[in-house]
C-alpha angles and dihedrals in degrees: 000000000000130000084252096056092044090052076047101052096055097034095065094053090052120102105255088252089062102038086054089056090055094049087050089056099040085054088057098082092041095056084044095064094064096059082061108120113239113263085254107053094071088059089044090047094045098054082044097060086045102049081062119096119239134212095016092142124151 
C-alpha cells in the first residue's frame, strides 16, 4: 500500500470537518513551493548586493 492509500485509507473514515482540515493541510506545501525564488534570482541577487558599495560612511 502507498503513503497515499494509506492517507487515503484514514482520511475516509474521518467526520467532513475533519477531512476538510487534512486537505487543508495537505494544500499548505503546496502553496509553499511557489513562493520558491527562480534558479536564477539568487545569482541576480547576489551580483546586486555586490555592485553596492560598501563602508561609504560619512
Amino acid at each position: 500500500m502507498t503513503i497515499a492509500d494509506t492517507i487515503y485509507q484514514h482520511v475516509k473514515a474521518l467526520p467532513p470537518a475533519k477531512a476538510l482540515e487534512v486537505l487543508h493541510f495537505v494544500e499548505f506545501p503546496e502553496s509553499k513551493s511557489s513562493l520558491i525564488p527562480e534558479p536564477g534570482a539568487n545569482e541576480a541577487l547576489a551580483a546586486f548586493l555586490q555592485s553596492l558599495p560598501v563602508g561609504q560612511r560619512r
